[in-house]
N, C-alpha and C positions, 0 to 999 in steps of 0.2 A: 824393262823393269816396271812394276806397275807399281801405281802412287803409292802411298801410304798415310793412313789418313791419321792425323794427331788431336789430341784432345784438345779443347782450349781452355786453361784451368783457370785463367785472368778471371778477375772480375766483371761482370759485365755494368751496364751505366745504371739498369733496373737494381742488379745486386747490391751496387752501392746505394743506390737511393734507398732500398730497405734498409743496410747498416744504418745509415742513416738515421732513420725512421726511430731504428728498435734502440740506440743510442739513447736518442734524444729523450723516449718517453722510460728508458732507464735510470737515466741523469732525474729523472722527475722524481718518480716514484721507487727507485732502490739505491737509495743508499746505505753504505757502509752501516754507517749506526745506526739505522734499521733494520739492518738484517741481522746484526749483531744481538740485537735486542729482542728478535723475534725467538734466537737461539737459545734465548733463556727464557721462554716460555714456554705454555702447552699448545701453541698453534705456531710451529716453525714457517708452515707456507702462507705465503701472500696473495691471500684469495681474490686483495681488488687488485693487484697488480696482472694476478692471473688472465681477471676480467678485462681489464684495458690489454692485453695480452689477445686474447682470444676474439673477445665481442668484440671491442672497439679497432682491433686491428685485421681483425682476422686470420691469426696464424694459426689457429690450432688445427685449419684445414688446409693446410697449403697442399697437400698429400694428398686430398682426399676429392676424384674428380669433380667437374661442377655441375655434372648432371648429379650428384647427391648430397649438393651441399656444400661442395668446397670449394680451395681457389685454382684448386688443379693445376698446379707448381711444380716444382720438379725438387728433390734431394737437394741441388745445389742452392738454392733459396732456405732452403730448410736449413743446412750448414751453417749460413750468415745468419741468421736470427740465433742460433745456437753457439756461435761465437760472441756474440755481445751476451748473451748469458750466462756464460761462462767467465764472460771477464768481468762480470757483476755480480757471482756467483749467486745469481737471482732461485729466491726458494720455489720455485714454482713448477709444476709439474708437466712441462712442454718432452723432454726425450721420454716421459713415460707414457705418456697418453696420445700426445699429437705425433708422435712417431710409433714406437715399440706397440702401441694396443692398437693404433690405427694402421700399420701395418698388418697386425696379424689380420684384423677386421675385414683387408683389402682381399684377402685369400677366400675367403667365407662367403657363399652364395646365399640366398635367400631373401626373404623380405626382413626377418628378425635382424639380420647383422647391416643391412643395410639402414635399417634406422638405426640402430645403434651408431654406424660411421656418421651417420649423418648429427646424430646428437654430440659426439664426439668433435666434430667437424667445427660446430659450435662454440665449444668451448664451454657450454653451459653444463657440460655431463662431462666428468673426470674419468678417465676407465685407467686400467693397471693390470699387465699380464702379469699369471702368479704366477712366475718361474722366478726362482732366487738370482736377485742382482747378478750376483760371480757365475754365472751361467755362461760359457764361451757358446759362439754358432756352432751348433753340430755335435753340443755336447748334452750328456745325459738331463735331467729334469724329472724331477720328483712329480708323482700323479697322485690325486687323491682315491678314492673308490665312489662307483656309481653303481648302488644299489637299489633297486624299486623304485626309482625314478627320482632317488636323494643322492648330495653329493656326502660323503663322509672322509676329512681326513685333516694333517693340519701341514701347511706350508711356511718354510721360514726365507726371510733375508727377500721379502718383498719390498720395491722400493714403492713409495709414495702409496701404500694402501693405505693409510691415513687419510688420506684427502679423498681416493676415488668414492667415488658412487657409485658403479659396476667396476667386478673384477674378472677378469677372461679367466678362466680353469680348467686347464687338462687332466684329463679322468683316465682311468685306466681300461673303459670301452674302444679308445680311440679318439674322443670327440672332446670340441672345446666349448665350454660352456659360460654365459653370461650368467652372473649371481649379482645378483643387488648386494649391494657395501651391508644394508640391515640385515640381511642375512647370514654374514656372518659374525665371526668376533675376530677385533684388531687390535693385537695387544704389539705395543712398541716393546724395536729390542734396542739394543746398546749401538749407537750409531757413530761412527769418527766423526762423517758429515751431518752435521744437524741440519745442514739446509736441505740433504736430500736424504730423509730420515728411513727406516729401513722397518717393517714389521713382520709379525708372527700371523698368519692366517688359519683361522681354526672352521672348519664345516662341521658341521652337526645335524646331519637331515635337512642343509640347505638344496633349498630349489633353483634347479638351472634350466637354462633354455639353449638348448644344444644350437651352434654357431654352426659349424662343419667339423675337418679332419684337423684332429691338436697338431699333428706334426710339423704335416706344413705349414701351418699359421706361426707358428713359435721360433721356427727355424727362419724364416723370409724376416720374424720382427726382432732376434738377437741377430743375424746378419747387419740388418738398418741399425739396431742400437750402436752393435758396435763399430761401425763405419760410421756414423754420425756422431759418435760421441768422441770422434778425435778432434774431431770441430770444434768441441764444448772446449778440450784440450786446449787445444790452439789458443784460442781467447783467454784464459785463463795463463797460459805459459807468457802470452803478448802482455797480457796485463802487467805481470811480474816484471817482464824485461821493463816496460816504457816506462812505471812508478819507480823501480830499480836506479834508472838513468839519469831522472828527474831528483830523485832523494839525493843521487851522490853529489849531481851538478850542484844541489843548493846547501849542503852540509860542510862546512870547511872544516879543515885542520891547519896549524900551521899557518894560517892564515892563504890558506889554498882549497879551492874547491877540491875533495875526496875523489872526486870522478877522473879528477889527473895524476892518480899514480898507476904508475904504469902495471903493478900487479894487479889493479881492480881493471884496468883498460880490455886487459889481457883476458880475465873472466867474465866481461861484460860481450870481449867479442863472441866466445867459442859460446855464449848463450846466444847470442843473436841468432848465430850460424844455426845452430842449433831450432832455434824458432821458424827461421826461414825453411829448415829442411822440413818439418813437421806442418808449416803452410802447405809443400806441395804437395806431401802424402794426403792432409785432410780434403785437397781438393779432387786430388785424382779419386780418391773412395767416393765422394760426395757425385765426382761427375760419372764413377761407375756404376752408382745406384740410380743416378739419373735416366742414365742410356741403357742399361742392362749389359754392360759390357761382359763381353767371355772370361773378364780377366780378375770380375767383380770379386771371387775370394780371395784372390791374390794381391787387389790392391788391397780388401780389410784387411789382413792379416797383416800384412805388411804396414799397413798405416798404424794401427794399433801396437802392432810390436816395438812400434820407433816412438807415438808420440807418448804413450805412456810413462814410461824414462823422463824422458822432455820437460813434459809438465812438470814431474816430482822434481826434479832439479832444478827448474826455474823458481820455485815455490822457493827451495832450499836456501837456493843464490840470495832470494828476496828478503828471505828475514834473515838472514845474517850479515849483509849489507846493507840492512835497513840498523843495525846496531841493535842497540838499547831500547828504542821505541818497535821495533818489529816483534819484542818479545812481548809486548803487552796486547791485554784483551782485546784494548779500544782500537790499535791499528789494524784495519782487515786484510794485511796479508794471514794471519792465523787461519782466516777462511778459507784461501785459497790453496794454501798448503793442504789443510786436511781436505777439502775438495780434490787435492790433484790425489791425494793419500790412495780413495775410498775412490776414485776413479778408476786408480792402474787395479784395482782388482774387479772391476764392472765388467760384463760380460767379454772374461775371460783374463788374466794375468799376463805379461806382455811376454811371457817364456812359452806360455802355452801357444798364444798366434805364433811367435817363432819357430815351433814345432808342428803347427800345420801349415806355417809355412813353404819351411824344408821339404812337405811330404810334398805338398802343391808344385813345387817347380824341382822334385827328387834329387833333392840333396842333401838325403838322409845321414845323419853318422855311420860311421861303419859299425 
């Protein structure tokens, strides 16, 4: 019988020392009532956090190899940075640009997209694919029209075009085109999550610089979205469990900590459980992206379809066992809720990966 070789999802001593890392300089610069405060403004995202983000630490190229600028990393590093921002539900635009537009980018030959990864890599250049957020892998996506060498058309339910400075655009020739942010118009729509705010993208005889072929680029960078955004899940789900645990340990009734009656015990465990199975989904997707495994659509789908649930019920658990103060503006489980909200429908809704699921491993309904 010949071996059979298994993943290793653990941590490794580098990975933690990044958790670490991106921890440490989140505890600085994002807190709660910060971010809270940003949400009731007209600049939701944290542009120097971005910067200590990107420049000062270098993640926005972890992805992107170091012959063009990056730190040429692998998915599974990418996961850990994405899990502390999740559980900080940091406004910043790392799954849109440092992963979903520098993947598609990764696809794209030439010397034009090759500087562009490389500014991307940076962090100093924000990019943003215009496919609408709820876009599942492998599912349809709206094109604008490319006439006489203009783009003409208007896209909705783009996440973070607000912030980018190039937005990647699939045209109806086939091709994916770089458009400068001033080129077109960004008007915001109605967003659950204000930290990862969502807009209307309008062309108007905007000029582009054809990248390569839109397909594959879109498809390889909603695949990575959505395998990497269970990771964001995860951190946010753990969030909820570990303040959850903490809130009830130091709240008494009765002259008893809240956290020892045996019906909160009972739904503090089936969360846990819960957390821990959506760690190993996040990691097997992250290590499938890593390795290019066979099995890569089978673990997204499958990750996605489980931790999306996950999170929305961890959120749930959290402000109603947070009581009275969970219901108010200033405590920021509210963010994390509607973050897990405005997630389970980010590229793709967790019925839909269930249903290509099914189709992947044929176990269709009758």
């Amino acid at each position: 019988m010949s071996d059979l070789l298994y993943a290793d999802l653990l941590y490794s001593e580098e990975e933690e020392a990044l958790r670490a890392a991106v921890r440490d300089l989140l505890t600085d610069h994002c807190d709660a009532a910060s971010v809270i405060a940003r949400t009731e403004s007209d600049a939701p995202h944290d542009r120097d956090l971005w910067k200590a983000l990107s420049d000062g630490m270098g993640l926005a190229g972890l992805l992107v190899p170091e012959s063009q600028g990056g730190q040429g990393a692998t998915h599974r590093e990418v996961a850990v940075v994405l899990e502390e921002l999740g559980r900080a539900v940091a406004p910043v635009p790392y799954l849109t640009s440092a992963v979903v537009a520098t993947e598609a980018l990764l696809t794209c030959e030439g010397k034009e997209a090759a500087e562009l990864l490389g500014a991307l890599a940076s962090g100093r250049t924000v990019g943003a694919l215009s496919v609408a957020l709820s876009v599942p892998p492998g599912g349809a996506y709206k094109v604008v029209r490319h006439e006489n060498g203009a783009l003409h058309g208007e896209l909705t339910g783009i996440a973070d075009a607000a912030i980018a400075d190039v937005l990647l655009v699939p045209a109806d020739d086939g091709g994916l085109y770089a458009v400068d942010a001033s080129a077109v118009t960004v008007t915001a729509q109605v967003s659950l999550d204000l930290t990862r705010p969502v807009a209307k993208v309008t062309l108007d005889g905007a000029s582009g610089r054809l990248l390569g072929d839109a397909d594959p680029a879109v498809q390889r960078a909603l695949r990575a979205g959505a395998g990497l955004l269970v990771s964001e899940q995860l951190g946010l789900a753990d969030w909820c469990l570990t303040e959850t645990v903490r809130h009830l340990k130091e709240r008494k009734q009765f002259n008893r900590p809240v956290g020892g009656f045996q019906a909160l015990k009972h739904r503090l465990a089936q969360l846990w459980l819960e957390v821990v199975n959506t760690r190993a989904a996040a990691r097997n997707a992250a290590d499938a992206l890593a390795t290019g495994s066979e099995d890569l659509d089978v673990a997204v789908a499958l990750a996605q379809a489980y931790a999306a649930p996950v999170a929305v019920h961890a959120a749930e658990e959290a402000l109603q066992l947070h009581g009275g103060i969970g219901m108010t503006w200033e405590h920021p489980v509210h963010l994390h809720l509607k973050r897990a909200k405005a997630d389970s429908l980010a590229y793709g809704t967790a019925g839909a990966h269930r249903q290509t699921l099914a189709g992947l491993v044929d176990l269709q309904a009758p």
